[in-house]
C-alpha positions as CSV (number, residue, x, y, z in Angstrom):
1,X,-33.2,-59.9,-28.1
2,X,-32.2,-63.6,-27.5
3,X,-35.0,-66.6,-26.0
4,X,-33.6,-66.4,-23.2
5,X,-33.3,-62.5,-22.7
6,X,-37.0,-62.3,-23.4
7,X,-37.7,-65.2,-21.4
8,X,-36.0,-63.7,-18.4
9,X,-37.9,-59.6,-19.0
10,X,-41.3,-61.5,-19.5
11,X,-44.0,-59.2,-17.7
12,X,-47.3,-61.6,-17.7
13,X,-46.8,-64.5,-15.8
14,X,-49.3,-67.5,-16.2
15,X,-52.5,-67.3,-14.9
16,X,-52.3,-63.0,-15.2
17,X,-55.4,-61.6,-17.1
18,X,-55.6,-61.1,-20.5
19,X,-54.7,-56.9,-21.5
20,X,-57.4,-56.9,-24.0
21,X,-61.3,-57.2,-23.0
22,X,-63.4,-57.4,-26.1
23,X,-67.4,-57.2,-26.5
24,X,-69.6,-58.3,-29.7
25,X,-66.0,-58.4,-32.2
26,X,-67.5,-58.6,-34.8
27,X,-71.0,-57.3,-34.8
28,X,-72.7,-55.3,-36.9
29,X,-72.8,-52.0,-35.3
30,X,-71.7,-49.2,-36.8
31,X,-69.7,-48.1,-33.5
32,X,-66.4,-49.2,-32.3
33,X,-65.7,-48.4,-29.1
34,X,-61.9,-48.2,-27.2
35,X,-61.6,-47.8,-24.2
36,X,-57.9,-47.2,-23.6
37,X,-57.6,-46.5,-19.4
38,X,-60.3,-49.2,-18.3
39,X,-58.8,-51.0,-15.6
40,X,-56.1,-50.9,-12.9
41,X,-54.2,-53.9,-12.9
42,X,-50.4,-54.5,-12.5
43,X,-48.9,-57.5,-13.5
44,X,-47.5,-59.5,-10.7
45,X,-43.6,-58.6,-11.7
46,X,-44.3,-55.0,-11.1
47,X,-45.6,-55.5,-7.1
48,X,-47.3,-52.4,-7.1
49,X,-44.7,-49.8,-8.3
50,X,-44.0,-48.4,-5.1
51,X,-47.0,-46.9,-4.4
52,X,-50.2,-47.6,-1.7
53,X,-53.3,-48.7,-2.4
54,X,-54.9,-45.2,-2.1
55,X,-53.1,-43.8,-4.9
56,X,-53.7,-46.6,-7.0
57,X,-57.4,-46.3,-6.8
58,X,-57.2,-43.0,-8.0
59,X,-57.3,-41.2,-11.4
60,X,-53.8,-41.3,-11.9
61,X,-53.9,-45.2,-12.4
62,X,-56.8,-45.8,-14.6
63,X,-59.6,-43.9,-15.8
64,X,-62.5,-44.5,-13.2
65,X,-65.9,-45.4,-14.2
66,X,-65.0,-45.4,-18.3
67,X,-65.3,-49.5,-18.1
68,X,-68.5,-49.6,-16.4
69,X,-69.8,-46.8,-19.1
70,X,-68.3,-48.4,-22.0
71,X,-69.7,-51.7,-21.5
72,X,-73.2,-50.4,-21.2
73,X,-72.7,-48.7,-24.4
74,X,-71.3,-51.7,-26.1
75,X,-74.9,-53.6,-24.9
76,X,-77.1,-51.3,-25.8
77,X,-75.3,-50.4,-29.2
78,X,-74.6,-54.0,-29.6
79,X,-71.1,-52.6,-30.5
80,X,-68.0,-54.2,-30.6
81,X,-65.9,-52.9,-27.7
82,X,-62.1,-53.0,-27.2
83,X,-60.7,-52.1,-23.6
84,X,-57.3,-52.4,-22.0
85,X,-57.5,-54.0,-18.4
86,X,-53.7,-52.8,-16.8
87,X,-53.4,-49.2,-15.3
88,X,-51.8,-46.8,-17.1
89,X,-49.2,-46.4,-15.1
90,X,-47.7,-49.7,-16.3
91,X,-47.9,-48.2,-20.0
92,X,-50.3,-45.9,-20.9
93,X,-52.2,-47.2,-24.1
94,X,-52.9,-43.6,-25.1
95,X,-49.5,-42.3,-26.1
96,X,-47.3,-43.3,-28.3
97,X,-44.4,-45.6,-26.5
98,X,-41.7,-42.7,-27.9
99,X,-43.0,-40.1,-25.1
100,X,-42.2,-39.9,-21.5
101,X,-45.9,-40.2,-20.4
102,X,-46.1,-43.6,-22.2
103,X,-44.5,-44.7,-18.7
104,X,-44.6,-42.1,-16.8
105,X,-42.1,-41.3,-13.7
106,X,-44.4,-38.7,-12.0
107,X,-48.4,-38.6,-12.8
108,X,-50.1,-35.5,-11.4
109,X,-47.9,-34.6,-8.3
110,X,-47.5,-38.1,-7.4
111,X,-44.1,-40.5,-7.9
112,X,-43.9,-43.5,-9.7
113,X,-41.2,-45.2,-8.0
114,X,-41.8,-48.4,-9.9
115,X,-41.3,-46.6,-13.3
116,X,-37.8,-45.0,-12.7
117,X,-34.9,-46.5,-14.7
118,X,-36.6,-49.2,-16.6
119,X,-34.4,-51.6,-18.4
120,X,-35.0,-51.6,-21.6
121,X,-36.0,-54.7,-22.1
122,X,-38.6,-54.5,-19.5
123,X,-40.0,-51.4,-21.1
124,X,-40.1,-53.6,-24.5
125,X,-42.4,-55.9,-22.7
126,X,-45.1,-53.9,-21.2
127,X,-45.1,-52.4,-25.2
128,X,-45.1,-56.3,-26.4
129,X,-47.6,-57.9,-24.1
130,X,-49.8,-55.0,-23.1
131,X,-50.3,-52.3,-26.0
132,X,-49.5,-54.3,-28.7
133,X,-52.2,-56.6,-28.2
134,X,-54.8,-53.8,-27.3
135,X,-53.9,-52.3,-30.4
136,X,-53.4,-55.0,-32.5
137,X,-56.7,-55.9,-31.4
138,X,-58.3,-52.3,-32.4
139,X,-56.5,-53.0,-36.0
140,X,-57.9,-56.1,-36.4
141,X,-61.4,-55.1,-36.0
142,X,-60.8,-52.2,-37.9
143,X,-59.2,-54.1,-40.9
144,X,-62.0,-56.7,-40.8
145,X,-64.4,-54.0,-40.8
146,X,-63.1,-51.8,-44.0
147,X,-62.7,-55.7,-45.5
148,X,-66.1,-55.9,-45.2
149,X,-67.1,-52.5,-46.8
150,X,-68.8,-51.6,-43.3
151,X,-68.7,-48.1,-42.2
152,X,-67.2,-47.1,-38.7
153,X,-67.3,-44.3,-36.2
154,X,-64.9,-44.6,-33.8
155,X,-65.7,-43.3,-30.2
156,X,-63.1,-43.4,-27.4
157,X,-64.3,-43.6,-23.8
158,X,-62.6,-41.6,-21.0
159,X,-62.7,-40.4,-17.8
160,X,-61.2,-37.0,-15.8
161,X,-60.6,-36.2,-12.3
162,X,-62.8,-33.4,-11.1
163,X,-59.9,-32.0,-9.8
164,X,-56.4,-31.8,-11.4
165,X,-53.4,-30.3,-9.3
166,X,-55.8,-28.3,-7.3
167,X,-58.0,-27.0,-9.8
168,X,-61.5,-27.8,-10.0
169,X,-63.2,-28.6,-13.6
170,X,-66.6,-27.6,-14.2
171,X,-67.3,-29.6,-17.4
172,X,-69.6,-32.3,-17.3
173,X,-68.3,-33.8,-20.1
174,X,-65.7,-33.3,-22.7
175,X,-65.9,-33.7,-26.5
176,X,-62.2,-34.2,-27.8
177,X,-61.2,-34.3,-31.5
178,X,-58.3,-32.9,-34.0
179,X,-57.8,-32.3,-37.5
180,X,-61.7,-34.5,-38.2
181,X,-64.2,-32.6,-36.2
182,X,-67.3,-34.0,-38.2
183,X,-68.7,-36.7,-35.3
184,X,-67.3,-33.9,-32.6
185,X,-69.4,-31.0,-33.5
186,X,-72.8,-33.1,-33.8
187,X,-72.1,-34.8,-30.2
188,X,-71.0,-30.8,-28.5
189,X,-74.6,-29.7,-30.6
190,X,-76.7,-32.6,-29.3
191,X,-74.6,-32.4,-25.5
192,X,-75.3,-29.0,-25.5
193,X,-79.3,-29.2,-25.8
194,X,-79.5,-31.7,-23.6
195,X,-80.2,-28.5,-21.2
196,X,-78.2,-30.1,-18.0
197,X,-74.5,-30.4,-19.1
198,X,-71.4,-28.2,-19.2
199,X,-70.0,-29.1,-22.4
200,X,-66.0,-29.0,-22.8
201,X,-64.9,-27.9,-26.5
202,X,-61.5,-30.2,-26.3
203,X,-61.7,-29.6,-22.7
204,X,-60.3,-30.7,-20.3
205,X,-57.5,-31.7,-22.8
206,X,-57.5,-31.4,-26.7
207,X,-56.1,-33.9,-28.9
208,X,-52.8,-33.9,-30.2
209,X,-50.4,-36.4,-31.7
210,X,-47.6,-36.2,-28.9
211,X,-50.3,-36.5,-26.5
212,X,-52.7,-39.1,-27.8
213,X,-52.8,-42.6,-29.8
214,X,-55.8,-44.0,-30.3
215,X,-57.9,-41.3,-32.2
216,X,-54.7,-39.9,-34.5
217,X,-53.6,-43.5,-35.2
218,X,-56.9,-45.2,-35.7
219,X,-59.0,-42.4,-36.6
220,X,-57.2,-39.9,-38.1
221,X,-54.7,-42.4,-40.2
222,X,-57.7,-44.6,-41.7
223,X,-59.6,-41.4,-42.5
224,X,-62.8,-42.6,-40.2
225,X,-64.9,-40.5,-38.0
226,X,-64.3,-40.7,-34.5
227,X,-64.9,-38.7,-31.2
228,X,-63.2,-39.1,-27.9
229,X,-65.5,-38.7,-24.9
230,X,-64.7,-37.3,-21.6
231,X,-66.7,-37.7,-18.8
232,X,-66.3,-36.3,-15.4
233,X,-65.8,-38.9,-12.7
234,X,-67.9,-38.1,-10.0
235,X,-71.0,-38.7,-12.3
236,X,-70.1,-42.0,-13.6
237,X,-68.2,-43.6,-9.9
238,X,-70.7,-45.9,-9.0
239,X,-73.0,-48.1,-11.5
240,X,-75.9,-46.1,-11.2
241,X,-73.9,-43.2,-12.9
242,X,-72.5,-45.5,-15.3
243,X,-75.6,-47.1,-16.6
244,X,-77.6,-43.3,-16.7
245,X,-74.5,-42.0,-18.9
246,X,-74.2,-45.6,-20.8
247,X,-78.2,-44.8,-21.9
248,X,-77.1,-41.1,-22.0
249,X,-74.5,-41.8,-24.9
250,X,-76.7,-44.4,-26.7
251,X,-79.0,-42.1,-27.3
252,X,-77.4,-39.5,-28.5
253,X,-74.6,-41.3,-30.1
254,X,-77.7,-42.9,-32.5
255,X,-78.9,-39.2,-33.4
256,X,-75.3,-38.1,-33.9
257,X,-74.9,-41.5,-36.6
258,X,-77.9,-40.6,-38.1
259,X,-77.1,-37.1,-38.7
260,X,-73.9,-37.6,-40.4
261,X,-75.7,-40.1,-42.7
């Protein structure tokens, strides 16, 4: 690709947020936490990919209310905290670029207009200036980190839809994991006598390498333990819900830590 070609496919123009949000790099938490689906954003090139406002507030574009509990989190863990600020629809920072649902032409039942027939070159842009830099940033936090002989769990924060395609989910939360279920097991055990919660066992989805990045790639690969969280929407849509699960997680996240040792 020529100056000029790239020039001409940029994505961000000036003045466009940054992709990457960042909290405490660098501190000396034992927690990283990603949050791959926090925001909604799409860049200025893209209009709004053909769809109305009312589907881009919903679950198909980002993963609601996962910010607001990650950044709680990150405060009260005094945790360094990595988050991705476009919607997913623009490129999902969750799958690997190789698969369709990287950008995906339908999401749920609903069309994507904007993401039919990308050139090339424009799908090589929102890789290079959207999940590159998220991920780049994850690696260099991570790199710093093993640098340092510092020890790491690594907890992705998500989101669901209480209702997918019609049918309801009756999980409160969702504790996601693969081939390392270590951190996964402690956080279902302390979930599950916390007396209120329906607990998902890699519900609603399960972790896989077609279907997921963050965990197998920065998890998995480094040989760290890690957990991806899932929490129901409707509990964590407003800031009061955010905040309760934020304290939720810290305290139970600690116990978890201190358990594996």
């Amino acid at each position: 690709m020529t100056a000029d070609t790239a020039a001409t496919h940029r994505l961000l123009a000036a003045g466009e947020p940054d992709p990457v949000e960042v909290r405490n790099l660098g501190a000396g938490s034992r927690f990283l936490l990603a949050c791959d689906h926090a925001g909604r954003r799409i860049p200025r090139a893209l209009g709004d990919l053909g769809l109305p406002e009312s589907e881009l507030a919903r679950h198909i574009a980002w993963d609601i209310g996962a910010a607001g509990v990650a950044r709680g989190l990150a405060d009260r863990l005094a945790a360094p905290l990595v988050a991705q600020v476009y919607s997913r629809l623009v490129i999902d920072c969750n799958r690997h670029p190789r698969v369709p649902g990287s950008m995906p032409e339908v999401s749920e039942l609903t069309e994507i207009p904007g993401n039919r027939a990308i050139h090339p070159e424009q799908r090589r842009a929102r890789h290079d200036e959207i999940f590159r830099p998220y991920h780049d940033t994850l690696v260099a936090e991570l790199d710093r980190r093993a640098q340092a002989g510092a020890a790491t769990l690594l907890v992705a924060v998500h989101s669901f839809t209480p209702v997918f395609k019609g049918v309801a989910r009756p999980w409160h939360v969702g504790v996601l994991y693969n081939r390392n279920r270590r951190l996964a097991e402690i956080m279902m055990a302390l979930f599950e006598a916390e007396g209120d919660l329906v607990v998902g066992d890699n519900e609603p989805y399960a972790v896989g390498d077609e279907t997921d990045y963050t965990i197998p790639v920065h998890g998995e690969q480094r040989g760290i333990d890690h957990v991806e969280l899932e929490i129901r929407q409707d509990l964590v849509a407003d800031e009061a819900g955010q905040q309760a699960w934020a304290e939720r997680l810290t305290r139970l996240l600690s116990e978890a830590a201190a358990r594996l040792g």
